[in-house]
N, C-alpha and C positions, 0 to 999 in steps of 0.2 A: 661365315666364320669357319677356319679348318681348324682340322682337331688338334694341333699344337696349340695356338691361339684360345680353343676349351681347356685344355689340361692346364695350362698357365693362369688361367682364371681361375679356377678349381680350387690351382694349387696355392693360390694367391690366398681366399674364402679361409682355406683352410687354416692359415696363418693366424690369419686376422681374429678368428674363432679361437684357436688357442689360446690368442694372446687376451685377448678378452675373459675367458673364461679363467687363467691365471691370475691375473688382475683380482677378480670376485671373490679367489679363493684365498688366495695371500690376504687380501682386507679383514676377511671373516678371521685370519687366522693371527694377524698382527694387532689389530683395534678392537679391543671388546665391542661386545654388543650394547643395547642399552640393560637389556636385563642385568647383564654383566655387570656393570656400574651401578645398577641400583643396590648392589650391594657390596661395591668396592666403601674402605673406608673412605674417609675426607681427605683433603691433604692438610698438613700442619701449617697455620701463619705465623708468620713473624712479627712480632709485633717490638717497639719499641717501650724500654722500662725505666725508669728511675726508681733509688731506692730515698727514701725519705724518712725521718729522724724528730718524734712530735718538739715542738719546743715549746717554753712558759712565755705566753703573751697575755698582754692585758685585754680584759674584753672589756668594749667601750657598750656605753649605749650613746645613740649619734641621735642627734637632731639640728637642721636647718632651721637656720634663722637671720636675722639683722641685728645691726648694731643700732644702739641711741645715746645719744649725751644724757649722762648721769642728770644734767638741768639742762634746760632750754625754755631762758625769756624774752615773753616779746615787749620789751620797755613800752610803755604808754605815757604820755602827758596826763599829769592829774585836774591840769588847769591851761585855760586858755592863753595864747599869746604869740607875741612875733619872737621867731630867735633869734639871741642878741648873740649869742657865739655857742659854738660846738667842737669842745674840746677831743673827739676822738675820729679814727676812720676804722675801716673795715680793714680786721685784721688785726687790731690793738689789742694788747692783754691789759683786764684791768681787774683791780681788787675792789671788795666791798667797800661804798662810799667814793669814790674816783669822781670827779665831774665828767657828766657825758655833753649836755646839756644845760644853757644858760637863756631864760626868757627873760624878755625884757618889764620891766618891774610896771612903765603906765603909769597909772594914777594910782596903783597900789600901796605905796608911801605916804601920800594924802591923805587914804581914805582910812589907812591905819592909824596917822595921826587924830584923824577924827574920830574914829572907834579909840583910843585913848581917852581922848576929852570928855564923852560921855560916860565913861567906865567913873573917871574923876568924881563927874556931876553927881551919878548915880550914887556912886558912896558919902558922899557929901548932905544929898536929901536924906538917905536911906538912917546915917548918923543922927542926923537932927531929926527925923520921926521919932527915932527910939528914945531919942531925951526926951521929950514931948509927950512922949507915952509913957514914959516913969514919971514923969512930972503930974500928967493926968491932962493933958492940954489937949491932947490927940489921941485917939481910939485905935485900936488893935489893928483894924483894920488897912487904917493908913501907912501903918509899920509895913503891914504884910506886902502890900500895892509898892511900896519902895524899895523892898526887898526883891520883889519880881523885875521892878524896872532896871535893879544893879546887877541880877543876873544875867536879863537880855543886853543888858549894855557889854559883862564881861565875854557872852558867847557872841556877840558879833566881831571884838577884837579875838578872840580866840581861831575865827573863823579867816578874821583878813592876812592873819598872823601865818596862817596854815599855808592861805594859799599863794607869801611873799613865799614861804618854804618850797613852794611848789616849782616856784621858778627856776631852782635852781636842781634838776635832772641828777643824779648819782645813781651809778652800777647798782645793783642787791646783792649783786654773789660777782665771786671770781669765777672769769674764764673770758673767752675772747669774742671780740665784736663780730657778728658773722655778718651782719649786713646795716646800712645807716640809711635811715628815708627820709630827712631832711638835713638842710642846709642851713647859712646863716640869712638871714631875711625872708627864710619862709613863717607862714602861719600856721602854728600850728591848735588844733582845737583840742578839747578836751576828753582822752581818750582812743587818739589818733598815736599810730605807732612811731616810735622816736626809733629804737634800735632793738637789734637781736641780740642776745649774749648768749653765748652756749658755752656747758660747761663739759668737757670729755676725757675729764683726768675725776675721776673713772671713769673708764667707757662699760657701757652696761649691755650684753650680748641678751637677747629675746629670742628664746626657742618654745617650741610646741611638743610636750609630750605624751602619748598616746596612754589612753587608761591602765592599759595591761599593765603600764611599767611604772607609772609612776609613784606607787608605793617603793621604787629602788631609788629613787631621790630624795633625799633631805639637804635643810638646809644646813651652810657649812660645807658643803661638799665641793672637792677640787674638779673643776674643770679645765679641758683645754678648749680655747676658742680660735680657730683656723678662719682667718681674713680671707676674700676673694681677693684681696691686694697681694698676698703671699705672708701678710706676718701672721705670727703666733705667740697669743698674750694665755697667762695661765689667771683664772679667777676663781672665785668661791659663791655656789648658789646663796643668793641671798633673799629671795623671794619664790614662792610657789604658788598657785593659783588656787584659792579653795572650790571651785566648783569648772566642772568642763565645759568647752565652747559646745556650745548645742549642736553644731554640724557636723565638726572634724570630733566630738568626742576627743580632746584632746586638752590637755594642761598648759597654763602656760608659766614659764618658767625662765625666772630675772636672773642672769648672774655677772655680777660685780667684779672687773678688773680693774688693775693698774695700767695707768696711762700716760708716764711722764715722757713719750717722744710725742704726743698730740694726734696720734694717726687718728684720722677721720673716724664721724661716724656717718651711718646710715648706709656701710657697704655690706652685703651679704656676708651669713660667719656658719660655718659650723660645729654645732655646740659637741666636744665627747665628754662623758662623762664614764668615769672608768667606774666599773662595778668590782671587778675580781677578773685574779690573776686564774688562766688554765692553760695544759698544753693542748698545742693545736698544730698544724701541717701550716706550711705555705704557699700556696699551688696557683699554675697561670691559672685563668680563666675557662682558657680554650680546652682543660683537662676535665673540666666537668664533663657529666651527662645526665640525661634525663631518662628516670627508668620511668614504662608502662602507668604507675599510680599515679605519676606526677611527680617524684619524690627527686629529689637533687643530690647526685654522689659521683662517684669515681668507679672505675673499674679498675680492679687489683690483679695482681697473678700469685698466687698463693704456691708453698712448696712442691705440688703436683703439677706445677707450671699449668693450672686451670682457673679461667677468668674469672673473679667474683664480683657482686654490684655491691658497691656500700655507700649508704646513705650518708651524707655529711650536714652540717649545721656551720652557715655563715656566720661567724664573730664577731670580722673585721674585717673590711676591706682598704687597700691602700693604689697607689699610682698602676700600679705594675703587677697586682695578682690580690689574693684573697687568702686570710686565714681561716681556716675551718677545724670542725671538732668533728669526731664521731668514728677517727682511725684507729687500729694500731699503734700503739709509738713508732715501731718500726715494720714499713709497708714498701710491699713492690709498685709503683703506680703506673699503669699504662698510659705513655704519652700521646705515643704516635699509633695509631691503629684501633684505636678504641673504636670508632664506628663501624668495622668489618668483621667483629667478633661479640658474643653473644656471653652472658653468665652459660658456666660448666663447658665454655671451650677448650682443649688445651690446645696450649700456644708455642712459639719458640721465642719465649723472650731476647729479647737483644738489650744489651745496655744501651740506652740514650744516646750517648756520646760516641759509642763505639758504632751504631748507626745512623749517625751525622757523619762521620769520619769516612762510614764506606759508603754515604749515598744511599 
């Protein structure tokens, strides 16, 4: 190497060394250190806020439950026989006394005429004893044995009597045929089920309520009851449970509506029973939080634009959000950002909308 070729090197090092050495000090001198930082303040977030306005809602107490028909029979034959005709199908509305049911009579006719005939006899002896026994012809006794024979004579026509009445099947209550399990020429025996009638005018809604609360129920009280079908019928408790289910510790609880469009029973309902009116907030879901204790609230921004945690009390809940107690009437509520901010933050509130509008 000649010495032009070393000074050119040299001089090259020597650059390269400046420029490095520039570099280290501009950084030190543009970018805090960590120390530095560790005592720089925070930066301020932005969070999104809605102001909110308490209003009077009713507070419900809610219990799941089903529906049942106010009656539900299951007709039975009282007596044996073939059937001679069946005046109904599945589906029929019928009133108390309606023919459902017609068995065929048999030797049931005859055998009443003959329980007649002996009722006759019996009164006929039993007469002529008692003459005989004023006269003095015949003893106490004989009266008494005649008297016996003319009662068993009247209780065997009273019995064949019954069971011609048996033949002929009639509704007990109004309401409609829900099902029929025989036909004309079947046999049916005594006991065996003839038809359903259910009655659902009034539909009677069955809920379960929990110990705590069920001294805030009596009866008379308005309910609304919420169909899983989508309707909604208003009734009044008409029954309450005197002692709780041993498991669920829980009340059960009848309550009586009107029913004149027939909507079914036996679909799931939710029972509410409105206690008292208070003001309360209406808030998504997604706005809760969960502070450290366990406890369920919101996060606020208060005049010092510094985050607060406040605890709330669920009321009522509906499709689309929840009402709750436990705010201000009038409260800042952090929508958007609640989970990147702490109680005693300060923040840079942004209106809601005016932070949907810029992204």
């Amino acid at each position: 190497m000649n010495l032009r070729s070393y000074l050119l090197a040299l001089a090259a090092a020597l650059v390269v060394g400046t420029w490095m050495l520039s570099g280290r000090i501009g950084e030190r001198a543009d970018a805090p250190s960590a120390e530095r930082d560790a005592g720089a303040a925070a930066p301020v977030m932005d969070v999104a806020v809605t102001e909110l306005e308490a209003e009077r809602v009713e507070r419900f107490l809610e219990s799941q439950g089903d529906t049942v028909a106010d009656r539900d029979v299951q007709l039975r034959a009282e007596t044996g026989g073939q059937v001679a005709a069946v005046q109904v199908e599945a589906g029929d509305t019928v009133a108390p006394g309606d023919p459902i049911v017609e068995l065929a009579m048999g030797d049931r006719e005859a055998r009443r005429t003959e329980a007649q005939a002996r009722v006759d006899q019996a009164e006929a002896d039993f007469e002529a004893a008692r003459q005989l026994s004023g006269d003095g012809f015949q003893s106490q006794i004989a009266v008494t044995e005649a008297r016996a024979a003319l009662e068993s004579a009247r209780a065997r026509r009273a019995a064949i009597e019954e069971e011609i009445d048996n033949t002929r099947i009639t509704a007990p209550i109004a309401g409609q045929v829900e099902s029929r399990g025989v036909d004309t020429g079947d046999y049916l025996a005594a006991g065996e089920q003839v038809v359903r009638i259910i009655d659902v005018d009034p539909l009677v809604a069955i809920g379960h309520v929990a110990q705590q609360s069920i001294r805030q129920v009596e009866t008379g009280r308005e309910v609304r009851i919420e169909l899983a079908t989508g309707d909604t019928l208003t009734g009044t408790v008409r029954r309450i449970g005197n002692a709780a289910e041993a498991g669920s510790r829980t009340f059960r609880v009848e309550v009586e509506a009107a029913n004149p469009d027939g909507l079914p029973a036996g679909v799931s309902a939710t029972l509410r029973i409105p206690l008292e009116t208070v003001r309360a907030h209406f808030l998504s879901p997604a706005w809760l939080a969960l502070a450290a204790s366990g406890e369920v609230g919101v996060k606020t921004v208060d005049d010092a634009d510094q985050v607060a945690f406040a605890p709330v009390d669920i009321v009522r809940t509906e499709r689309d959000g929840v009402w709750v107690t436990g705010l201000p009437d009038r409260v800042r509520l952090i929508t958007v950002g609640q989970g990147f901010v702490r109680p005693g933050d300060t923040v840079n509130p942004v209106a809601a909308d005016a932070s949907a509008n810029g992204g």
